[in-house]
C-alpha positions, 0 to 999 in steps of 0.5 A, spaced: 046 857 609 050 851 610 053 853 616 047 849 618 049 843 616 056 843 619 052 844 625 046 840 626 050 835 623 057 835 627 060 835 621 066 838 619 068 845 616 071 845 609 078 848 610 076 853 605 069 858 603 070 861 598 064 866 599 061 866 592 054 868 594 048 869 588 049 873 582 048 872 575 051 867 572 058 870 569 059 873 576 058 867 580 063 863 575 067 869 575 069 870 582 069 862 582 074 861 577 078 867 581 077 865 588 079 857 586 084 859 583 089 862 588 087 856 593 089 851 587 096 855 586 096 854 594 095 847 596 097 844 589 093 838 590 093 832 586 087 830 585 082 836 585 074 833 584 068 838 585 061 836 587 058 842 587 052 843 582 053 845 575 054 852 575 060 852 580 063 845 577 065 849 569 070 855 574 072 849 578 075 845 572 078 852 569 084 853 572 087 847 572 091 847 566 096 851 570 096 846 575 099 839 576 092 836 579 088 830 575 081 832 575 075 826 576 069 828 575 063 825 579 056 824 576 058 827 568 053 826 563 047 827 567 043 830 562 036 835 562 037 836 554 034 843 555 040 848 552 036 854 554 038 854 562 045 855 563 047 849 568 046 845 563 051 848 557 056 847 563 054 840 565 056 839 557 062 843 558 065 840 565 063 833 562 069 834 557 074 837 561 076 832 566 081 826 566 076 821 570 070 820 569 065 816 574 059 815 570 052 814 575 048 811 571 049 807 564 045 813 561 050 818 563 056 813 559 051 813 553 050 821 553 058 821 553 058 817 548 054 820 543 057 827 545 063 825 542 
């Protein structure tokens, strides 16, 4: 589907697709976190920042502590305080991981907060 968009748009490609479609949570984050890793060990970014929904961000933030990245987060402590889905145990738990934190509004700063 995002092809689309780099067409309509006259934007650029990503220089990498990891071609993770749907699935089950564990399998898309799985496949993620194996996929991302083999082109984190490749490039050997120093920064890495992943603006992606929550279930791929949690596989995206995994792999770096055998990498040398800095890992910032953009839009952390965004909450919809229902446990019950899976985005949002990922949200909590990709809130915690990374160096830098970009909080978008004064509520994800206090969510943080309070979260410890």
């Amino acid at each position: 589907m995002s092809d689309v968009f780099f067409d309509e748009l006259d934007i650029p490609r990503p220089d990498y697709n990891l071609f993770v479609g749907s699935g089950s949570h564990g399998t898309q984050t799985g496949e993620i976190l194996l996929k991302l890793e083999i082109v984190i060990l490749k490039e050997k970014p120093d920064l890495l920042s992943c603006m992606v929904t929550p279930t791929p961000r949690l596989p995206g933030r995994l792999p770096l502590p055998s990498c040398t990245s800095r890992l910032p987060t953009l839009k952390p402590g965004l909450r919809s305080l229902d446990r019950t889905i899976p985005e949002e145990i990922n949200r909590v738990v990709t809130g915690h991981l990374p160096d830098l934190l970009f909080c978008p509004v004064q509520t994800a700063v206090k969510n943080l907060a309070y979260e410890g």
